[in-house]
N, C-alpha and C positions, 0 to 999 in steps of 0.2 A: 504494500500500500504506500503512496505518497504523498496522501496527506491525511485530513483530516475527516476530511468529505468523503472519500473513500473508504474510507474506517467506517466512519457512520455506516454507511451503506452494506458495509459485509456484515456487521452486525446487524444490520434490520435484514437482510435478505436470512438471514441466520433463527430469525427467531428471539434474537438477545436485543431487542431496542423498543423501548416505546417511548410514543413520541406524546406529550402531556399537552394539551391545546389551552387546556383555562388557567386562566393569567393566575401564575404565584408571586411571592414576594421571596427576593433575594434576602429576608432579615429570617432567619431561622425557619422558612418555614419548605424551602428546596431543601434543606439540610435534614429535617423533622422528616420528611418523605422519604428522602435516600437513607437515612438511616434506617427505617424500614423497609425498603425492599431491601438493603443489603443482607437484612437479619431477616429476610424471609414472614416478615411478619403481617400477615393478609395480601400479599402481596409476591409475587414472585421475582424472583432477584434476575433484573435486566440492567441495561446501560438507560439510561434515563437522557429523554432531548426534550427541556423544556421550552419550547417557542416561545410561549409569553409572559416575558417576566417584569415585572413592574419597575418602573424608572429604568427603562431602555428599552430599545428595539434590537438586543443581539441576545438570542439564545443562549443554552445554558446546557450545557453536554456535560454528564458526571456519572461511575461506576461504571468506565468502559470496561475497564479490566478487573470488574467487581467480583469473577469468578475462575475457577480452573478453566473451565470450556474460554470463557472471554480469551485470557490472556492467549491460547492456544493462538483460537483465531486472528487476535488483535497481531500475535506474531506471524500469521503465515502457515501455522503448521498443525498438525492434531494433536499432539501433545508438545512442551515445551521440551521433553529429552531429546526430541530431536536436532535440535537446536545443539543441545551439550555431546550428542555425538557427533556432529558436524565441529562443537570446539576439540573434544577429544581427539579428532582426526586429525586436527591442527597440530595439536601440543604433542603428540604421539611421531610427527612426523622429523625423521632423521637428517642432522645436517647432510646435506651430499657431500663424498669422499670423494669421485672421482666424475670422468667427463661427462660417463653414462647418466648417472644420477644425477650432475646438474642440469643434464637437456631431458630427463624423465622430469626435473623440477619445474621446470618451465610454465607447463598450464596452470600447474596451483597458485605462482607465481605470478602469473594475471590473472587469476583469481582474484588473491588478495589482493592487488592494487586495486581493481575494483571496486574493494569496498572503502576504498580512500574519499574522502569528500571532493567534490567537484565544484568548485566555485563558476556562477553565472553573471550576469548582468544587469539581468532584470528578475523580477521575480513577484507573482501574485501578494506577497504579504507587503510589498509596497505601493499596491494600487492607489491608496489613499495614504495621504501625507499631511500631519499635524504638526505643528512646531508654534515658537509662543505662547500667546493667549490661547491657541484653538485644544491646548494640553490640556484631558479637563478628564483625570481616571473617575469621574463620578458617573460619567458616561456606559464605564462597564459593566454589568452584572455583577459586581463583587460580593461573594456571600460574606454576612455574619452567621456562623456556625453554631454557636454553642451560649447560652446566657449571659456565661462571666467574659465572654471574649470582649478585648479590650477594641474592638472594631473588625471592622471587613479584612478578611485577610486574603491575597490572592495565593490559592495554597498549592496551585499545579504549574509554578512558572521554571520556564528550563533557563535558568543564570549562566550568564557567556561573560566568566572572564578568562585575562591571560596572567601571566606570571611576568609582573614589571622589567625582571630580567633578563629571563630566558623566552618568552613572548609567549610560550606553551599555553593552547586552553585548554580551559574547562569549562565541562556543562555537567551544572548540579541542581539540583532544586532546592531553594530556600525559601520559604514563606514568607510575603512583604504584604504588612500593616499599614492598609491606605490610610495617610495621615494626611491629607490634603487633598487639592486637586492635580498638585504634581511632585506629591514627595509620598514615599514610603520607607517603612526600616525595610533595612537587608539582615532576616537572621540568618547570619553565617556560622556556625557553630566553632568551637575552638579547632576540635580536631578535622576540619575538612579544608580544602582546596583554597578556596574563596578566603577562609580567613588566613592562610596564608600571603595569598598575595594581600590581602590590604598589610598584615605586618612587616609584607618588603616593603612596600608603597608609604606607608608609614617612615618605614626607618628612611627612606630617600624624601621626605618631606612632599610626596605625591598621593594626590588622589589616582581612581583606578576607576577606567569605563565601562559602564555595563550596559549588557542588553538582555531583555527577560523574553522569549519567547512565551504564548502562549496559544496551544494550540496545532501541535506538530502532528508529523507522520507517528504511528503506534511505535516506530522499533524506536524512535527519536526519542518518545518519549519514555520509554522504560531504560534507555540506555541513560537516560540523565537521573536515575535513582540506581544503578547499578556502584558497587561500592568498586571503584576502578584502583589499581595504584595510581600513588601520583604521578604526574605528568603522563599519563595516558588519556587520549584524548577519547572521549567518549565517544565522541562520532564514529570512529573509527568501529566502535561496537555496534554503533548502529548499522552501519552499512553492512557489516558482518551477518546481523541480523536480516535485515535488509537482501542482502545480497549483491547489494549495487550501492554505491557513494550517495552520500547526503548532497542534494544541488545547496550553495550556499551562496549567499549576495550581499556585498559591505552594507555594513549601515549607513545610514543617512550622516548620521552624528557624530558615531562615536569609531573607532578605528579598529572595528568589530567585525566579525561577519557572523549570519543569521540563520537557518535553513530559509530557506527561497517559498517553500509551500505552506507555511506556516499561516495560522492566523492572524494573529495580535501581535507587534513589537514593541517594546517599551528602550526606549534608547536612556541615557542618562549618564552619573558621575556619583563613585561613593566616596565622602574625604572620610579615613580613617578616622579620623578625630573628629568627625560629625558627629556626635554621638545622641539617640533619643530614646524615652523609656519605651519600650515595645512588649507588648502581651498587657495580660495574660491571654492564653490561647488555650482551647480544646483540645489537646492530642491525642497521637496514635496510643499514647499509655492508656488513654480512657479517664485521665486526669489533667486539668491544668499545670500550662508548664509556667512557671512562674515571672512577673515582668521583669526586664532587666533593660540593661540602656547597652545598644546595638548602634550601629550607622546608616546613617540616611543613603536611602536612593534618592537622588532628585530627578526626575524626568526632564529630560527636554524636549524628546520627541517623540509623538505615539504613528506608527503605520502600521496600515493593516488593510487586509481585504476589501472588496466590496462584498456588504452584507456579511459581516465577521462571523464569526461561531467563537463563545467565549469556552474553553475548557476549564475545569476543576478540578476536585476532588473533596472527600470529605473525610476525615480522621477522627478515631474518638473508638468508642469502646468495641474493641472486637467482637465479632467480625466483621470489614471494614475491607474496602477496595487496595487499600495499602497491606493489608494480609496475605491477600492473593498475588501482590508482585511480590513481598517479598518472598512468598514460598516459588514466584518466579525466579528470583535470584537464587533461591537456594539449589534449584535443580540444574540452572545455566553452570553454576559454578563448582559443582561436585567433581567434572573432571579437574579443574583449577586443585583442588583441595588433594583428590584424589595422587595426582602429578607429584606433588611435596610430600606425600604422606600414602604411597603405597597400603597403607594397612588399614587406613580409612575404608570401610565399603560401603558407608552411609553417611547422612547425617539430618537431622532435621529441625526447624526451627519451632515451636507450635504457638497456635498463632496468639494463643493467651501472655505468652513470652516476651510480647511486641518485639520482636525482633532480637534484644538485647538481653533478656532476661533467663532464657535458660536453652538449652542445646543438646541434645541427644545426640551420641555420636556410637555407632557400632563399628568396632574395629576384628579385626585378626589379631588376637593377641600374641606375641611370640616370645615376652621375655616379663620375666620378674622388673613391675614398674611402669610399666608400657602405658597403662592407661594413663599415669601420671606424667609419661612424658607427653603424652599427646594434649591433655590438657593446657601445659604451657606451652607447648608450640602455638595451641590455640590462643591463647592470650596473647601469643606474640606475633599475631595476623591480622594489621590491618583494624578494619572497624571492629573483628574480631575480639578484639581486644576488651570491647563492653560487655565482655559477656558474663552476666553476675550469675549463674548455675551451668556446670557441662558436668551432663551425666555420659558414662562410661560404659558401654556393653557390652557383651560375647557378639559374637556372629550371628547365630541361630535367634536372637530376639528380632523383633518386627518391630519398631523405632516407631513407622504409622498409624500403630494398635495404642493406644493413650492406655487402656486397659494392661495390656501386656505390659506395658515396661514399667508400666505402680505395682505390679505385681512379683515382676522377678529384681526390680531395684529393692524394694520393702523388704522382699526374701532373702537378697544377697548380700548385703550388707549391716557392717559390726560401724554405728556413726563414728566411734571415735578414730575405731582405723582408718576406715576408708574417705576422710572427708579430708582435702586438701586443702586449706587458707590460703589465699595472698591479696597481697594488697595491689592496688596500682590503679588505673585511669580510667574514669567507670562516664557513662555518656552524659549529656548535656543535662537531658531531660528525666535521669533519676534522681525522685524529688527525696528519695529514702538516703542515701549515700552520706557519710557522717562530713564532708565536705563536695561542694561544688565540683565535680569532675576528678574525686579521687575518693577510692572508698576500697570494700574489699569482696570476694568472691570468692566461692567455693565449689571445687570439684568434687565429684560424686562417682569414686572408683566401685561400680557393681556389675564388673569381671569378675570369673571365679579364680578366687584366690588360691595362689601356689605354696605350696611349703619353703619353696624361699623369699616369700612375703609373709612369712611368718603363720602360716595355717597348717596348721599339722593335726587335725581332724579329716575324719572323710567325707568329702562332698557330696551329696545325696542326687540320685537319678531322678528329674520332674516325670510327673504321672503322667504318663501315655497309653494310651491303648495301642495296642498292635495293628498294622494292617491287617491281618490275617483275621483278628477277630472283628473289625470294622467292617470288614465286607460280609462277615458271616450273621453279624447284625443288623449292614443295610438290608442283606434277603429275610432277614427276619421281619425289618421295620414294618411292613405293611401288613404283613401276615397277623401281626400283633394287634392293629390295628389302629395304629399308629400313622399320621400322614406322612405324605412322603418330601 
C-alpha cells in the first residue's frame, strides 16, 4: 500500500472498517467509542472512519491496526511471521567469499536497494500550502482522550528529525500537546533518538527542525514505533516492509524530507531550552503519565492534501490498538533476538505488561545459569532494557497459554532462589519506580533446576496421559456418551 487511502480501502474491502456518518465530537467522545470496539464491547473490533466530526471538515481514521488480522493486512501479508522470515532470510545470509557468491549476491542486492527511500519533487501531501497567519492546528480533529488529559494531544505523528552532527534520521512517534494554534510540546522521552539530538543541539547552542507526518502509508507507519538501533533509519524498514522505497519530498521549511503520500505535515523548530509543562496524558499503562516541562514545537508551516484524512490513535487500558503493534514488533523481531541468542526459541510480551513490564522468554537451556545469563543480556538490549519482570522457561512450555506458564512458573520455583535483583534504567512512564527513570527488576528463573545450581532432589515427571491410552479413550468418548 502507498498511502493512506489505500489502506482505508483494503481494510473496508476486508470487512475490518466502518465508516460512522453522524457527527461526533473530537473531546472524548471518538475516544469513549474506540475504546469500545477495541475491547469488543457491543460492538465488534474494526478500524473506525469517522466522516463527521465537529469543529472540522477532515475525518478521523483510528484502530487501523487494532487487531492480529488488521496488522497482517495493514502489512501486506496473512500473518506478520512472514515478514520475520523474509528478515531471517536476511540476517541468515552469508558474507560472499568468492566471485561465484558475489555474482549469486547480486539480485538480493537490488533487492535491498530497493527498499532505500527515493526522494521526488512533488508530492500529494503538498497540494495545499499554509505558512503565517493561515497556521491555525485548531483546524485539525485533534482528540482529547481521556478526563484528566491536560489537552488535545496529537498521539499518531511520525517525528523526522536528524542528528545535528552526523545529519542521520529519524522517525519516531512522540505525542504533541496542542498548546496553541501553532505551538505544541514534543514528548521526546530521555532514552530515544529525538532526545538525543536536541542534547547535541543543545550543547552547540542550536535548535533542531522538525517535521510530524501525519497520516502515512501502513508499513511507514508501524516502522516509526518499531524500536530500531540508533542511527538506523526507519524508513529503511519500511521499504523493507514495503518492499519498494519510501517516495520522499523536502519540506517546504525546514531542511527535512517527508514521505510524499502522506496526509498532514507539520513543518516547525524545537529550541532545546524551550521548555513547557506538558501532560498529564492517558497512557498505554492504563494510567496517567504525569506532567513535566518538555520543548516546544512551534509550527511554521502546515501542508497537506486536498480533502486531508487526519490519523490517530488511542492508548489507555488494555487492550488497545498499540497492543497489537507491539505484539507486531515482537514477532518482526524474534529473528533479531533469535540471531544474538541462538537458544532463544520464543518470547512474548503480554499485553497487560504494556510492553515494558514483564516478558516470557523460552529458551534451550544448556548450562548451569543460563536462564540468568539471558536475562541480563536482556537488560542489556536496547528499549529492552525497561523490562521490570523476565520470566525464564524450559522448551516444552507454551509462552501463548497465560494459563500454562502461572502454572509451571508457580510449580517451578523456590522465590528466594530463583529471583534475580538489579537495578538500572527503568522507562519514562513507570509511575511505581523508586526514582524517575531508575529503579529495579526482577528475573524469574523457572527452568528446571540442575544439581549444579544447587538442587539435589529429584525433579518430578508432569501428569500426562499417554497417546496410546488417548486414543483408546477418544473411541470410547462417544460410546460413553459423551460429545464429541
Amino acid at each position: 500500500m502507498n498511502n493512506l487511502r489505500e489502506w482505508i480501502q483494503v481494510l473496508e474491502d476486508a470487512g475490518e472498517l466502518r465508516r460512522v456518518q453522524t457527527r461526533v465530537s473530537p473531546y472524548l467522545e471518538i475516544a469513549e467509542i474506540t475504546d469500545r470496539v477495541s475491547k469488543e464491547q457491543g460492538a465488534p473490533n474494526q478500524a473506525l472512519l469517522f466522516e463527521q466530526v465537529e469543529g472540522s471538515s477532515i475525518p478521523v481514521f483510528i484502530n487501523a491496526f487494532g487487531s492480529r488480522r488488521r496488522m497482517a493486512l495493514s502489512l501486506g501479508v496473512s500473518k506478520i511471521e512472514e515478514h520475520a522470515e523474509r528478515l531471517r532470510a536476511v540476517l541468515d545470509q552469508a558474507p560472499p567469499e568468492g566471485l561465484a557468491d558475489k555474482l549469486r549476491m547480486l539480485p538480493k542486492l537490488a533487492q535491498m536497494a530497493s527498499w532505500m527511500p527515493k526522494k521526488v519533487r512533488q508530492a500529494p501531501c503538498q497540494e495545499v500550502v499554509l505558512q503565517g497567519d493561515e497556521v491555525d492546528l485548531s483546524r485539525l480533529p485533534v482528540l482529547t482522550t481521556w478526563p484528566q488529559d491536560a489537552g488535545p494531544f496529537i498521539t499518531f505523528p511520525l517525528c523526522v528529525t536528524q542528528d545535528p552532527e552526523s545529519g542521520r534520521r529519524n522517525l519516531g512517534t512522540y505525542r504533541l500537546q496542542v498548546m496553541g494554534p501553532q505551538m505544541t510540546g514534543f514528548h521526546s522521552h530521555l532514552h530515544k533518538d529525538a532526545r538525543r539530538h536536541l542534547y547535541k543541539a543543545e550543547q552547540r547552542g542550536e535548535r533542531i527542525p522538525l517535521a510530524v507526518v501525519i497520516g502515512a502509508d501502513p508499513a511507514t507507519c508501524f516502522a516509526s514505533v518499531v524500536p530500531a538501533p540508533p542511527d538506523v533509519d526507519e524508513l529503511l524498514i519500511a521499504g523493507f516492509l514495503r518492499q519498494q522505497g519510501v517516495p520522499l519530498v523536502p519540506c517546504k521549511t525546514v531542511p527535512l524530507e517527508v514521505p510524499a503520500t502522506a496526509e498532514i505535515v507539520l513543518e516547525g523548530w524545537v529550541d532545546p531550552q524551550d521548555l513547557r509543562r506538558e501532560g498529564p496524558f492517558g497512557d498505554h499503562t492504563g494510567f496517567y503519565s504525569l506532567a513535566d516541562d518538555y520543548p516546544v514545537f512551534h509550527v511554521e508551516c502546515i501542508t497537506h492534501r486536498k480533502n486531508p484524512i487526519y490519523h490517530t490513535t488511542l492508548v489507555g487500558r488494555p487492550p488497545q490498538e498499540d497492543c497489537w503493534m507491539t505484539e507486531g514488533i515482537e514477532r518482526l523481531l524474534l529473528p533479531v533476538l533469535q540471531k544474538q541468542f541462538p537458544e532463544i526459541l520464543d518470547y512474548r510480551m503480554p499485553f497487560e505488561g504494556v510492553a515494558h513490564n514483564l516478558m516470557y522468554v523460552r529458551i534451550e537451556k544448556a548450562y548451569p545459569g543460563h536462564a540468568r545469563k539471558i536475562m541480563h543480556a536482556i537488560w542489556g538490549l536496547g528499549q529492552a532494557m525497561f523490562t521490570k519482570v523476565i520470566v525464564v522457561v524450559d522448551e516444552e512450555v507454551d509462552i501463548h497459554d497465560d494459563q500454562e506458564v502461572a502454572w509451571k512458573v508457580l510449580n517451578h520455583i523456590d522465590p528466594q532462589r530463583d529471583m534475580e535483583m538489579t537495578m538500572g534504567p527503568t522507562e519514562v512512564l513507570d509511575h511505581a519506580s523508586r526514582a524517575a527513570c531508575y529503579g529495579s527488576k526482577v528475573g524469574i528463573d523457572a527452568t528446571r533446576k540442575w544439581p549444579e545450581e544447587g538442587f539435589t532432589r529429584d525433579w518430578p515427571d508432569e501428569i500426562v496421559m499417554s497417546s496410546a491410552m488417548k486414543e483408546q479413550v477418544q473411541r470410547r468418548w462417544q460410546e460413553l456418551g459423551f460429545s464429541s
